[in-house]
C-alpha positions as a LaTeX table, in Angstrom:
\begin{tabular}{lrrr}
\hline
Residue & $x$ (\AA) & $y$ (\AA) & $z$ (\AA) \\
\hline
Unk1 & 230.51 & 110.50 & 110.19 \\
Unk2 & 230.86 & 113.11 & 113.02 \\
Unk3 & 228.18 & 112.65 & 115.76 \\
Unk4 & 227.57 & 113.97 & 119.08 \\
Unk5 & 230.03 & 112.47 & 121.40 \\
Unk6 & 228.71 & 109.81 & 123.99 \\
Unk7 & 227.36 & 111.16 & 127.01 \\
Unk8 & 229.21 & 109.57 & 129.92 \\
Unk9 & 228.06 & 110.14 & 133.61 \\
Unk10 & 229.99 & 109.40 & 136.75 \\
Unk11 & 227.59 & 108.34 & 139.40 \\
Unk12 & 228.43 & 109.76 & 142.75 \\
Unk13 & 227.13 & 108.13 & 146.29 \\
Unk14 & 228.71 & 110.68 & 148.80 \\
Unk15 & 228.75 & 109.30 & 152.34 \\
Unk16 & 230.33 & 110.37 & 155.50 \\
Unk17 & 233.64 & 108.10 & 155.43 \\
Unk18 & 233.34 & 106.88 & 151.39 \\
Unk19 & 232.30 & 107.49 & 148.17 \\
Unk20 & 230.85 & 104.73 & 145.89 \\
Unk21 & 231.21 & 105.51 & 141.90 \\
Unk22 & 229.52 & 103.66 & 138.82 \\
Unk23 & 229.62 & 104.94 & 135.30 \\
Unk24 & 226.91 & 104.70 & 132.57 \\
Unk25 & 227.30 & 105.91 & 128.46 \\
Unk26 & 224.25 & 106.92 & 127.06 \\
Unk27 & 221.80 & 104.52 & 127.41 \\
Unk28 & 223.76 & 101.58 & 128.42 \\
Unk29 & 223.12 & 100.01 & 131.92 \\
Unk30 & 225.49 & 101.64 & 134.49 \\
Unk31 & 227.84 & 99.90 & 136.32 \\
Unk32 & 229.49 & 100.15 & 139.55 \\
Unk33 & 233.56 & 101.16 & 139.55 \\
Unk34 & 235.53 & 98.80 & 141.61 \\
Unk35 & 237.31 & 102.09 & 142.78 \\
Unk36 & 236.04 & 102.56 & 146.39 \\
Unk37 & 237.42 & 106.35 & 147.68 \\
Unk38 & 237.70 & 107.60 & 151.55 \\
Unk39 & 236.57 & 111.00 & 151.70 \\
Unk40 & 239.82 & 113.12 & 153.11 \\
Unk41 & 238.78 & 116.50 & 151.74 \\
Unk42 & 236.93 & 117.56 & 149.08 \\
Unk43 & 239.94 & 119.11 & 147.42 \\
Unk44 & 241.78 & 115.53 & 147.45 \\
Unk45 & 238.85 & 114.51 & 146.18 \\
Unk46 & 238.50 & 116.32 & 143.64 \\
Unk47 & 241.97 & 115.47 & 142.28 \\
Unk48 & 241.36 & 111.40 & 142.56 \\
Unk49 & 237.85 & 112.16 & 140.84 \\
Unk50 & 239.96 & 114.14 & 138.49 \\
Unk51 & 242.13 & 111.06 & 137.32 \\
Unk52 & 239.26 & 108.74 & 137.23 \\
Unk53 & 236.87 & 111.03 & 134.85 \\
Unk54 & 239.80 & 111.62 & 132.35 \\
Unk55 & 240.07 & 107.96 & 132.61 \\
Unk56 & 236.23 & 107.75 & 131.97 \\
Unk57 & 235.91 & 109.90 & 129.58 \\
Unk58 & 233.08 & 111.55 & 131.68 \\
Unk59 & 230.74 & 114.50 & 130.53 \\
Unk60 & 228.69 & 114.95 & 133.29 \\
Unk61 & 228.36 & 114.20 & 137.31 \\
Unk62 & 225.70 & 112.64 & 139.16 \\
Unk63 & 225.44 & 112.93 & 142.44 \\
Unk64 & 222.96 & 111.42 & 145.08 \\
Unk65 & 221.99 & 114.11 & 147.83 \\
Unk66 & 220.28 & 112.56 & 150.51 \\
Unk67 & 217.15 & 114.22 & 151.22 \\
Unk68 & 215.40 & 113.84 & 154.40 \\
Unk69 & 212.55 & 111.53 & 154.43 \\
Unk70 & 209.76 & 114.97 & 154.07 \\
Unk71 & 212.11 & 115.64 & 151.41 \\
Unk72 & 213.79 & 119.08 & 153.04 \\
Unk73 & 217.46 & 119.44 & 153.22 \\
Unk74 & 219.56 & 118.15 & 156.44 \\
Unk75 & 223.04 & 118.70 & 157.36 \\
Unk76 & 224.13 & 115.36 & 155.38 \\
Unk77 & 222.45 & 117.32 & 152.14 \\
Unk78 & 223.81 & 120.47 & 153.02 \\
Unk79 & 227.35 & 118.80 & 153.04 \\
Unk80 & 226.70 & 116.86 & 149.80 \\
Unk81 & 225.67 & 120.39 & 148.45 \\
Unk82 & 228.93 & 121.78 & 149.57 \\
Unk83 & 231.35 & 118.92 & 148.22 \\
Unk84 & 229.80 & 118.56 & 145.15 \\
Unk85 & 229.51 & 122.02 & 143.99 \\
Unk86 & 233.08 & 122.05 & 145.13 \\
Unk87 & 234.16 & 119.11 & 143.32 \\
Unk88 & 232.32 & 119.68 & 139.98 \\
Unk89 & 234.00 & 123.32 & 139.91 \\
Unk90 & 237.38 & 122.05 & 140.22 \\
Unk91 & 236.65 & 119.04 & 137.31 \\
Unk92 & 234.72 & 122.08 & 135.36 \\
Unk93 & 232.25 & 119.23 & 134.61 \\
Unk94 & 228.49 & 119.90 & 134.78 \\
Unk95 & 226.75 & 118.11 & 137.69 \\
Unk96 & 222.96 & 117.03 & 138.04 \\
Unk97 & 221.54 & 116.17 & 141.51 \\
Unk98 & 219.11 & 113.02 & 142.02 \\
Unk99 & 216.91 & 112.62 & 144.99 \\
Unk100 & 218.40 & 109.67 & 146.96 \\
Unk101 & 216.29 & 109.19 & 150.14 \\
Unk102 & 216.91 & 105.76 & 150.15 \\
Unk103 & 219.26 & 104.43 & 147.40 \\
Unk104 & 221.77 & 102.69 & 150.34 \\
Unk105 & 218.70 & 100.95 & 151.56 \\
Unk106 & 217.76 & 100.04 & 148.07 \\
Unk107 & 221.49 & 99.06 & 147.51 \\
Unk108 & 221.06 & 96.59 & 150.46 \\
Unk109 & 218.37 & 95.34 & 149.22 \\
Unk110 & 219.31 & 94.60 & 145.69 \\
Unk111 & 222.67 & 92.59 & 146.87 \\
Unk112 & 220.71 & 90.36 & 149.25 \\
Unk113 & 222.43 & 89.20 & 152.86 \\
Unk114 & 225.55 & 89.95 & 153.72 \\
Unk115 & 227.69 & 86.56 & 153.66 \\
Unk116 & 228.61 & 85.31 & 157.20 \\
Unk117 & 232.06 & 84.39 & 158.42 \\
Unk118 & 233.99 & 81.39 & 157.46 \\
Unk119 & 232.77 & 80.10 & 160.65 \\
Unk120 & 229.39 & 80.90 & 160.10 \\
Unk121 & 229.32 & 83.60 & 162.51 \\
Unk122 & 229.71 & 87.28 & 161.58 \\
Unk123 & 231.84 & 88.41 & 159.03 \\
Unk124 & 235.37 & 89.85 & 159.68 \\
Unk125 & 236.67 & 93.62 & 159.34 \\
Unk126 & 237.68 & 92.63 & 155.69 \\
Unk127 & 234.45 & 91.28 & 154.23 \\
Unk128 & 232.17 & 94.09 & 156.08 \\
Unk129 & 234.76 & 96.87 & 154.66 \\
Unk130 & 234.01 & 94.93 & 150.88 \\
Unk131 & 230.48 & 94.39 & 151.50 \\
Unk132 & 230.26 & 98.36 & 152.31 \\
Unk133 & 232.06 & 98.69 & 149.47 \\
Unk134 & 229.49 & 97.07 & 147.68 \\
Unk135 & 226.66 & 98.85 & 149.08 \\
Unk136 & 228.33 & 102.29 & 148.05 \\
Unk137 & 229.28 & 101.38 & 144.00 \\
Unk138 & 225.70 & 100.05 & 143.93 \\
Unk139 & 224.14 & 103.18 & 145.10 \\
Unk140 & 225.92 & 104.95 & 142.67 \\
Unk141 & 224.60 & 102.68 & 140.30 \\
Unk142 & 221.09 & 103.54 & 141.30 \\
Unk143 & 221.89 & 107.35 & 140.95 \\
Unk144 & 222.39 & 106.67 & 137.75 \\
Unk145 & 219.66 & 104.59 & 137.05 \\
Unk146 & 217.16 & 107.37 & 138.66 \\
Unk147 & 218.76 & 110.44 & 136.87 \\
Unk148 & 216.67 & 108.81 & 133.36 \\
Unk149 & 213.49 & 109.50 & 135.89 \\
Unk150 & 212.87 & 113.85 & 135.59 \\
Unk151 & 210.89 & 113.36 & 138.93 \\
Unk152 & 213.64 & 112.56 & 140.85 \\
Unk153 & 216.15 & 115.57 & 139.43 \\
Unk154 & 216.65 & 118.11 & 142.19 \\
Unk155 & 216.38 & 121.22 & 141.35 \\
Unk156 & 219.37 & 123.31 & 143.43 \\
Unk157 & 218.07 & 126.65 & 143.13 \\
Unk158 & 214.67 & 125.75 & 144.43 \\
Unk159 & 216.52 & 124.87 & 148.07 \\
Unk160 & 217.26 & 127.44 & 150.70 \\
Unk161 & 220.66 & 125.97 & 151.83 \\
Unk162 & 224.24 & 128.26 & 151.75 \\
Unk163 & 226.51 & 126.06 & 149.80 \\
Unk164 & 229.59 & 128.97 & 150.22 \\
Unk165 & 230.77 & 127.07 & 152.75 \\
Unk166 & 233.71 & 125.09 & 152.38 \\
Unk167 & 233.82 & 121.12 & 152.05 \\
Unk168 & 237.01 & 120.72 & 153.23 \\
\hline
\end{tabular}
């Protein structure tokens, strides 16, 4: 029996220094990739994202683009514009935009306090880079999770922003 093949999206949560990543099939529960990426260039990203959709098996991008709070675009938008359209030209893989105003501060709260130091006082360099870490695949997990709700698809072509620019 010959169905239609599984949809599988690749959650994106595009920040300044990283990029979080979670993966959902149909309509099973996404989940957050252990992979956490720095963000050299969008062309060395594209080649890492390359590796990890083959991997996946992924149809389909999803990436967060962090509206301002009115809901017009910013110069973190504009960027996320730029690297994604990038990024899902060089994969040749179909990309939908969700409106994520606050999925980092959703992120935060959904994995509770941050642990403390072994001495009770404030965590070292290596539990606050995992702990980001954290915060970033479970943002892309949210992406996911809001991409089922039509209200919070962006619609590109309805924003004046130049995306010609180069991510790099």
């Amino acid at each position: 029996m010959s169905g239609t093949p599984p949809r599988r999206s690749l959650g994106i949560d595009v920040g300044e220094r990283r990029i979080g990543l979670a993966l959902s099939e149909d309509s099973a529960a996404p989940r957050g990739l252990p992979t956490m990426m720095r963000r050299p260039t969008a062309s060395a990203d594209s080649e890492r994202l390359r590796t990890i959709a083959a991997e996946g098996r992924v149809t389909e991008l999803v990436v967060g683009l962090p509206l301002n709070s009115d809901g017009s675009v910013g110069p973190q938008a504009t960027s996320t514009l730029r690297w994604a359209t990038e990024v899902a030209e060089a994969l040749q893989l179909p990309i939908t935009f969700v409106d994520e105003r606050y999925s980092s501060q959703r992120a935060e709260a959904s994995l509770g306090r941050a642990a403390r130091g072994s001495n009770g006082g404030a965590p070292g360099p290596a539990r606050r880079e995992a702990r980001r870490a954290a915060v970033d695949r479970e943002a892309a997990r949210l992406i996911l999770e809001d991409a089922l709700n039509p209200e919070l698809i962006v619609d590109v072509s309805a924003l004046t922003v130049d995306v010609s620019e180069s991510a790099t």
